[in-house]
C-alpha positions in Angstrom: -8.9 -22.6 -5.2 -7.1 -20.3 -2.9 -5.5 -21.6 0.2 -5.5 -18.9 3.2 -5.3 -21.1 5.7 -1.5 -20.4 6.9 -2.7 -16.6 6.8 -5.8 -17.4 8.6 -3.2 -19.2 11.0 -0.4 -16.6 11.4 -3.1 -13.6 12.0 -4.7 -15.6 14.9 -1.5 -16.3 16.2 -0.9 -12.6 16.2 -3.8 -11.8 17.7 -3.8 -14.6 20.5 -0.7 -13.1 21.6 -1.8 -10.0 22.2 -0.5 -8.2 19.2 -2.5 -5.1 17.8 -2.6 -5.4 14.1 -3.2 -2.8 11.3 -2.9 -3.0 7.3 -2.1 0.3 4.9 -4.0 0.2 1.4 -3.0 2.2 -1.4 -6.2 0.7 -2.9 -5.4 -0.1 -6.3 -6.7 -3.3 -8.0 -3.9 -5.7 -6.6 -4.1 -4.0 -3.4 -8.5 -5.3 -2.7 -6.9 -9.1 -2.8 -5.2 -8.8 0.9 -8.5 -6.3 1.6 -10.8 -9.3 0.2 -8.9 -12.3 2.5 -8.8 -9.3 5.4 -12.1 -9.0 5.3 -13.1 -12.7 5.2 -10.8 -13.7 8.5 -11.3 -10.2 10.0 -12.6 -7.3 8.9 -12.1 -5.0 12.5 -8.2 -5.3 11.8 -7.9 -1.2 10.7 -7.2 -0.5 7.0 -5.3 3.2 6.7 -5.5 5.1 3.4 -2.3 7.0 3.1 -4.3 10.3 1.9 -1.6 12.7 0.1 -4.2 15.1 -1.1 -2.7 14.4 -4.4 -4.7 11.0 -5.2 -6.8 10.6 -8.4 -10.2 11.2 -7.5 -11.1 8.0 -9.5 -9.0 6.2 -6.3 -11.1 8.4 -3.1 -14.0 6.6 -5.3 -12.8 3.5 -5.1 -12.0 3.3 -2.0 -15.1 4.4 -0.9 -16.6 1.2 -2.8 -14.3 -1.4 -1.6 -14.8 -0.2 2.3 -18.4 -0.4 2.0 -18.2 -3.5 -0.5 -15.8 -5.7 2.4 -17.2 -3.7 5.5 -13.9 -2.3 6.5 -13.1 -0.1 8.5 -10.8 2.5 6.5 -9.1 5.7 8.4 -7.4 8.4 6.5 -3.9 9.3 7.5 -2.9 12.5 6.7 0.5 14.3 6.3 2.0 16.1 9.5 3.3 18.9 7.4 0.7 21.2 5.8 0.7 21.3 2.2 1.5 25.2 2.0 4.6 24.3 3.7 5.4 21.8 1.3 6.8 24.3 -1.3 10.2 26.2 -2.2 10.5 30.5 -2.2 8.8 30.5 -5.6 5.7 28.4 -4.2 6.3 25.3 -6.2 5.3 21.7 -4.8 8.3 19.3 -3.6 6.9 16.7 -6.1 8.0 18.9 -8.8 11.9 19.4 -7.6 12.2 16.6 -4.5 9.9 13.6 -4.8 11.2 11.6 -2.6 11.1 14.4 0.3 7.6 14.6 -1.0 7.2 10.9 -0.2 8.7 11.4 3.0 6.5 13.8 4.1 3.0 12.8 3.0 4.0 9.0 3.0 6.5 7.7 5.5 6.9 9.9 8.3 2.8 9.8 8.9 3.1 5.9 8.9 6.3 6.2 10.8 4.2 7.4 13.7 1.2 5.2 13.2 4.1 2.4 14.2 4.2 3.4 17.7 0.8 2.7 18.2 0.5 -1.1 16.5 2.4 -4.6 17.3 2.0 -6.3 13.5 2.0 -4.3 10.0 0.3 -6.5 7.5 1.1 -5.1 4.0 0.4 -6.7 0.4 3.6 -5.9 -1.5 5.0 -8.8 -3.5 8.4 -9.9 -4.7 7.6 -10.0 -8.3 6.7 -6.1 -8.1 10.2 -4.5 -8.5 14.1 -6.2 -7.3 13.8 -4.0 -3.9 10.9 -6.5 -2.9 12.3 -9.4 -4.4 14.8 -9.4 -1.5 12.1 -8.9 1.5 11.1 -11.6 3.8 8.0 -12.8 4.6 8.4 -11.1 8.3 10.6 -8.2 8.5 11.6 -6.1 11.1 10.9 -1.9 10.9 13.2 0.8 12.9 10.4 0.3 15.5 9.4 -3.0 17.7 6.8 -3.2 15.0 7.3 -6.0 12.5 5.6 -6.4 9.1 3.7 -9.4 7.7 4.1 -9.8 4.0 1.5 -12.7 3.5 1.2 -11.8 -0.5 4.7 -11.4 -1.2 5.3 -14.7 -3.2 1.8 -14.4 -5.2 2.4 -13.9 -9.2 0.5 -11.0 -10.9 -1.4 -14.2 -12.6 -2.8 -15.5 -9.0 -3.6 -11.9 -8.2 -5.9 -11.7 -11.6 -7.3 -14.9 -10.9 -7.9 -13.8 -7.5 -9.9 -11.1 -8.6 -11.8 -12.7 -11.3 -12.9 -15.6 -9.2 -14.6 -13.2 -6.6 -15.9 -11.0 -9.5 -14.3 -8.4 -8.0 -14.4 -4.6 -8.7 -11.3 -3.4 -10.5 -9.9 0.4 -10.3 -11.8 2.4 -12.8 -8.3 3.6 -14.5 -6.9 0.0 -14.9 -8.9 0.9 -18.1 -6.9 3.6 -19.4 -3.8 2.0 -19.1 -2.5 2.9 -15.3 -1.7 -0.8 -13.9 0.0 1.0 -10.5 -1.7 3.9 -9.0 0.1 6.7 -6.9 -0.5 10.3 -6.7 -1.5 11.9 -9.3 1.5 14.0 -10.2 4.1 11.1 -10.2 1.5 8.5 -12.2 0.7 7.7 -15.5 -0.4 4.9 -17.8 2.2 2.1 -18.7 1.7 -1.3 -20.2 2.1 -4.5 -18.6 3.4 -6.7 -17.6 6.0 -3.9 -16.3 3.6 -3.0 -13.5 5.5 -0.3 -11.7 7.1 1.6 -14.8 4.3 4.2 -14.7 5.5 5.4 -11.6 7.8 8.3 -11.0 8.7 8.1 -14.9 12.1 9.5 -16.2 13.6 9.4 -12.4 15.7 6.8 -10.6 12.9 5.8 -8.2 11.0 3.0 -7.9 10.2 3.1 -4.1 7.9 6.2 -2.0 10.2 4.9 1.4 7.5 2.8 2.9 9.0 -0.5 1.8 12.8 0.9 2.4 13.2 3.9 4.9 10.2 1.7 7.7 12.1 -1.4 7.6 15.3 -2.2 9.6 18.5 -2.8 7.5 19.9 -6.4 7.6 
């Protein structure tokens, strides 16, 4: 029913070259599809969990079950910049005054490192998610030699649900309260379908944390 042959083929290319190959996971329900077909061609390529310290505990959970449930192995990635120094005079938290330095911080500079040590960046975003990733390739190029590997990008929400359902598997326990996409806790809240991304950062002008915009190289 679903046809991973030409991402069986491109990841063995990859890795007959040579190249070292990670994935990031936000683990939210779409994300366990690339996880799933990860863990079915090879489950030793690394899986990092971008771990702000401001994740739903209902996510940690979940992640939890999905590493043990695909036998990945999943490695937290922390932010460089303790939290206490992630505040103004008054003490407040830069997701309350600058999210997007708060993305930076906690999101893309740790991943920005992590590219110096890896050849391929395998990531599940997809075109139908917001008009940013509408224009991405299916290879792109990052500000390092690193490229990323988009091997979901032209999958519908629809083939992502019938993904899911087909392997029966687990969904994130707050799908059910209405969040369809899952960040920190601060900058999330529940939204309806089919606008997937509208419960993110609500009331500002941003629909990107910087990984798919400040990591890649600008045509």
């Amino acid at each position: 029913m679903f046809d991973i042959k030409e991402i069986t083929k491109r990841l063995s290319r990859f890795e007959t070259e040579g190249k070292k190959l990670f994935t990031t996971s936000s683990f939210q329900t779409h994300s366990i599809v690339l996880l799933h077909i990860l863990s079915r061609i090879n489950s030793n390529i690394p899986v990092y969990f971008i771990n702000t310290g401001f994740h739903f505990p209902e996510t940690i959970q979940y992640k939890d079950l999905i590493a043990e449930l695909f036998g990945l192995e999943v490695k937290n990635l922390y932010p460089n910049v303790p939290k206490s120094f992630q505040t103004d005079s008054n003490g407040n938290l830069l997701f309350t005054f600058d999210p997007d330095y708060c993305c930076y911080l906690n999101k893309v500079q740790p991943v920005d490192s992590l590219l110096e040590m890896y050849d391929v960046w395998v990531n599940g975003v997809r075109a139908d998610q917001n008009m940013h990733r509408r224009h991405l390739s299916v290879i792109e190029n990052t500000n390092h030699d690193t490229i990323r590997y988009h091997p979901l990008l032209y999958w519908k929400q629809s083939e992502v649900d019938a993904y899911i359902i087909h392997y029966d598997l687990p969904v994130h326990p707050l799908e059910a309260r209405g969040y369809n996409s899952i960040g920190c806790e601060p900058c999330t809240r529940p939204a309806e379908k089919p606008n997937e991304r509208s419960c993110r950062w609500f009331g500002l002008n941003k629909t990107e944390c910087g990984l798919n915009s400040e990591l890649l190289k600008k045509k």
